[in-house]
C-alpha positions in Angstrom: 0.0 0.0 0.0 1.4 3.4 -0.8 1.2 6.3 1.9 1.5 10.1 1.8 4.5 11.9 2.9 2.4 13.3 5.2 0.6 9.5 6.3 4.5 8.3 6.6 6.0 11.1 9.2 2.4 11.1 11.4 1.3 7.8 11.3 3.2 5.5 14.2 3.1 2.3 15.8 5.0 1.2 19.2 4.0 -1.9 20.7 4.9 -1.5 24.7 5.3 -4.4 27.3 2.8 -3.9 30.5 4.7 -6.5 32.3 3.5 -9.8 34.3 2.2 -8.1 37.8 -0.5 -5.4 37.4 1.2 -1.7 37.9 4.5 -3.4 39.4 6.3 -4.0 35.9 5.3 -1.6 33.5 7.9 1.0 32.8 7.7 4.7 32.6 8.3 4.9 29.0 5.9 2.5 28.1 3.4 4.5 30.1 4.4 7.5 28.5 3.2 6.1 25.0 0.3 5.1 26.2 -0.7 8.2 27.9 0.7 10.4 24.9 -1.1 7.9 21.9 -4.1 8.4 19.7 -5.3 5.4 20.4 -4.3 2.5 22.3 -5.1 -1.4 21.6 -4.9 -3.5 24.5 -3.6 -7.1 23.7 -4.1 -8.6 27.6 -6.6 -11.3 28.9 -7.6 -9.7 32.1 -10.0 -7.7 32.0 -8.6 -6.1 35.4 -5.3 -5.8 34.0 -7.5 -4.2 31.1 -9.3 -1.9 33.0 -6.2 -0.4 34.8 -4.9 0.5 31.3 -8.0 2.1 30.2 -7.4 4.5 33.6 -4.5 6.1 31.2 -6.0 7.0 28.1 -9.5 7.4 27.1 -9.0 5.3 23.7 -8.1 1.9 24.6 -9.8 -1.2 22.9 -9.5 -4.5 23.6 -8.0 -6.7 21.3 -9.4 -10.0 23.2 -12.6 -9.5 20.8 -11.0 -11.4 18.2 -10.2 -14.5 19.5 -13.1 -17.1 19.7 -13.6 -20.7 20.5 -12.9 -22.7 17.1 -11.2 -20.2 14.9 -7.6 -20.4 13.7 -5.6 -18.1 15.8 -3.3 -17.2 12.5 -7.1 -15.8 11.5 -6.8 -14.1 15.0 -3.7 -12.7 14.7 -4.0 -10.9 11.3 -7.3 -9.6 12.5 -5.1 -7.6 15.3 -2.6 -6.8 12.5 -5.3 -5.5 10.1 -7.2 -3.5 13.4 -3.7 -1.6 14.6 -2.3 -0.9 11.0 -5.7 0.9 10.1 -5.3 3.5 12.4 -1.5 4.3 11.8 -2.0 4.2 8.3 -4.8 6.9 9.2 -1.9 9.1 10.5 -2.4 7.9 14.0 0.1 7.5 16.7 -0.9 4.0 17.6 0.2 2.1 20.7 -0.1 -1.7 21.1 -0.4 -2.5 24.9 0.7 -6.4 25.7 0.9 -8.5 28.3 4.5 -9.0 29.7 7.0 -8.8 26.4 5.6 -7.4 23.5 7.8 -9.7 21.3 7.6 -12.6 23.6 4.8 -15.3 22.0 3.2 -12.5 20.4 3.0 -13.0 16.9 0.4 -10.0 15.9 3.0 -7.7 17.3 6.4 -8.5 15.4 4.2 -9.1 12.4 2.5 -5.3 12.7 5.8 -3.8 13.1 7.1 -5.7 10.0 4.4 -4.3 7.9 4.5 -1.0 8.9 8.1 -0.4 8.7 7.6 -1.8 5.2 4.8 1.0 4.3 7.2 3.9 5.3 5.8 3.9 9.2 7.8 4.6 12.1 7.5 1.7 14.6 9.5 0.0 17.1 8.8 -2.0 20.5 9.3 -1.4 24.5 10.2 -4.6 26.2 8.4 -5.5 29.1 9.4 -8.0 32.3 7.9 -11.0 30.5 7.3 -14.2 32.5 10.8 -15.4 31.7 12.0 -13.1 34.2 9.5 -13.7 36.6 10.2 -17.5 36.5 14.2 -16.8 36.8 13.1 -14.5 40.2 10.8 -16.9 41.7 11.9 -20.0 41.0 15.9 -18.7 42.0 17.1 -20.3 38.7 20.3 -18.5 37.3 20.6 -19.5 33.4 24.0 -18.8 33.3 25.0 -21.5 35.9 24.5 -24.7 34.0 22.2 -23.4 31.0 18.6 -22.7 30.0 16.7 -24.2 26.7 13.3 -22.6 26.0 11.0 -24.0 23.2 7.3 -23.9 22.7 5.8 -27.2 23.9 4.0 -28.2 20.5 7.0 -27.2 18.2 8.9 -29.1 21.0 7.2 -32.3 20.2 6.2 -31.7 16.6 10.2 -31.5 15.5 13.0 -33.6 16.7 14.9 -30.8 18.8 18.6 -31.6 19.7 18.6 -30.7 23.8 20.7 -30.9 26.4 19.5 -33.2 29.5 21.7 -31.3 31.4 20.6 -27.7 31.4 17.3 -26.4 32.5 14.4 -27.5 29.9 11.6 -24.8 29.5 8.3 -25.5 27.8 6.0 -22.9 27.3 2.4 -23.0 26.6 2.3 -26.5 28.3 -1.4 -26.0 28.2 -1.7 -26.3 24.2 0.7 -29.3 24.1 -0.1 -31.6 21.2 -2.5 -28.9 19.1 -2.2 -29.2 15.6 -5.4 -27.5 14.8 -4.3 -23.7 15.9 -8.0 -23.2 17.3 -7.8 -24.6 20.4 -7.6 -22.6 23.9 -6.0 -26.0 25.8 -5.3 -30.0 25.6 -5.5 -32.3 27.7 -3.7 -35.4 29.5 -4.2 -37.5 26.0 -2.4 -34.6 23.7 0.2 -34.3 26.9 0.8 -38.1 26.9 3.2 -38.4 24.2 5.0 -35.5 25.4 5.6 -37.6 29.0 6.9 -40.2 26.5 9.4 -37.9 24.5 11.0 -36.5 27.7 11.2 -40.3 29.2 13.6 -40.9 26.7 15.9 -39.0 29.2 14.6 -38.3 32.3 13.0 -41.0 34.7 9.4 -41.0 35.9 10.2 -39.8 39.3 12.4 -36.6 37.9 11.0 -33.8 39.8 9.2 -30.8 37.1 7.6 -27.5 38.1 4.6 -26.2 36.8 4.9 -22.2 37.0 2.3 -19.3 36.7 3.8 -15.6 36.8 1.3 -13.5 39.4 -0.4 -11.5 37.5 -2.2 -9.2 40.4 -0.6 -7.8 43.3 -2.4 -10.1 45.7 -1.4 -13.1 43.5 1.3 -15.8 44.7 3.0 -17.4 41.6 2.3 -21.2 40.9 5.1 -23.1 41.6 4.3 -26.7 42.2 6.3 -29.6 41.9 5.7 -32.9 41.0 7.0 -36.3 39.4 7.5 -36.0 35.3 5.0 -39.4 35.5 2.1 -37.0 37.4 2.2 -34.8 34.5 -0.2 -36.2 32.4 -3.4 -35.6 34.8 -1.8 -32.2 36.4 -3.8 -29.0 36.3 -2.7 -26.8 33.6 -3.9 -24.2 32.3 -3.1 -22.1 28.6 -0.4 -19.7 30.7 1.0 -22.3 32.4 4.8 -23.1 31.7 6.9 -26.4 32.5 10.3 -26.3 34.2 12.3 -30.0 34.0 15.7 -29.1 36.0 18.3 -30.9 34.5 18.5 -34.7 34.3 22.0 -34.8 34.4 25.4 -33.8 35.2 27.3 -31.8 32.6 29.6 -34.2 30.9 33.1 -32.2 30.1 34.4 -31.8 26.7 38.0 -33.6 27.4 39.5 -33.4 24.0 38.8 -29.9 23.7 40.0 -28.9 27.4 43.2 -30.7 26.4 43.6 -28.3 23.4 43.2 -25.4 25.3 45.8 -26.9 27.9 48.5 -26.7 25.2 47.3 -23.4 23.7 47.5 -21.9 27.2 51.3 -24.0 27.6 51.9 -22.4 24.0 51.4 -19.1 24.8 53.4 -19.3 27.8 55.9 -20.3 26.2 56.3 -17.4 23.8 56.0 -15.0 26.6 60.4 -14.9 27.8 61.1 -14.6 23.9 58.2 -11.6 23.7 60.1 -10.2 27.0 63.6 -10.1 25.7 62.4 -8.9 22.0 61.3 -5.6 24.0 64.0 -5.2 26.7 65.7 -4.7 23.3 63.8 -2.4 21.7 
């Protein structure tokens, strides 16, 4: 679509992060697009979270309209594209509003920004504290220690993903395991069932997993419950619930290439008196 000089210098979008806990994440330049937008779509599903966004600008509309029982969520997401992309490309400063990380499993987001930047717009994207970071806090797990490995939990099961056994294993979206049909809002313990099966191949039944929900309200206390991998299967879960499998194993050192580094490092060393008496020289 071609757009006006004019359309192309006034016409915006900036999609902004509102974080995980309501008001306790959100950061002030976030809040400043949102209080300084012409209008503001809000992509959360709380409709308390929602209404505490609507308290900043008097143009905010709800994004959650979209989605319904049955229909493809790619239909979904293009519908959000299509909805924020009309009003920058009526010179609007548009701001989408999303829960946590705007560019964390949030499709409609990275794809509006892509189109707009195409069409001449100005757009970009606040991060947010996404429920990454909340899991890291609460659950004390440093991803630098021994490693971290994230993957959606379908695309986990639907491709055969090289992983370590001894790092942290994160699936997210635990609650849509097994869904090929892209209109579903959860699965259940029949969908998770060959999922249990996959990770068997390296982790024994008993292997302690943790099933973790970010608070999402003030007054909330984040899930954080443990359980055997074989108690999986029948386990609560919900569509924003996320599985943590610690690792299975120790980390295994890479000998042959420790050794190589042992004579580089002996190498090196050895240079060092002829580097010494080549400057005394000088």
């Amino acid at each position: 679509m071609q757009v006006s000089d004019t359309e192309a210098r006034t016409g915006s979008l900036t999609c902004v992060g509102t974080g995980m806990t309501l008001g306790a994440h959100i950061c002030p330049l976030s809040k400043s697009y949102i209080s300084q937008a012409d209008v503001v779509f809000c992509g959360v599903s709380n409709g308390i979270v929602e209404l505490w966004i609507k308290q900043m600008h008097p143009d905010v509309r709800s994004l959650q309209g979209f989605y319904q029982t049955g229909k493809d969520r790619r239909v979904t997401y293009a519908e959000m594209v299509d909805a924020m992309l009309t009003e920058v490309r009526a010179g609007k400063k548009v701001v989408g509003a999303f829960y946590g990380h705007p560019g964390v499993f949030a499709y409609a987001p990275h794809k509006a920004i892509e189109i707009a930047r195409a069409e001449g717009f100005a757009a970009s994207m606040i991060p947010g504290i996404s429920a990454e970071d909340c899991l890291f806090a609460d659950l004390g797990i440093d991803p630098g220690r021994v490693g971290c490995q994230h993957y959606e939990a379908s695309q986990f099961m639907f491709y055969k993903r090289r992983f370590d056994p001894s790092a942290y294993l994160v699936l997210w979206q635990i609650g849509l395991a097994g869904d090929r049909s892209i209109a579903r809002f959860a699965t259940g313990g029949d969908h998770r069932q060959p999922l249990l099966e996959l990770l068997a191949e390296d982790y024994p039944s008993e292997h302690e997993v943790i099933l973790y929900e970010a608070a999402v309200l003030p007054t909330d206390i984040p899930r954080m419950e443990r359980l055997p991998l074989s108690k999986l299967r029948d386990a609560e879960i919900f569509q924003h619930t996320t599985l943590v499998v610690p690792p299975g194993r120790a980390m295994e050192p890479n000998h042959e290439l420790l050794a190589r580094l042992d004579a580089i490092d002996a190498e090196l060393a050895a240079r060092a008196p002829e580097s010494s008496d080549a400057e005394a020289e000088a």
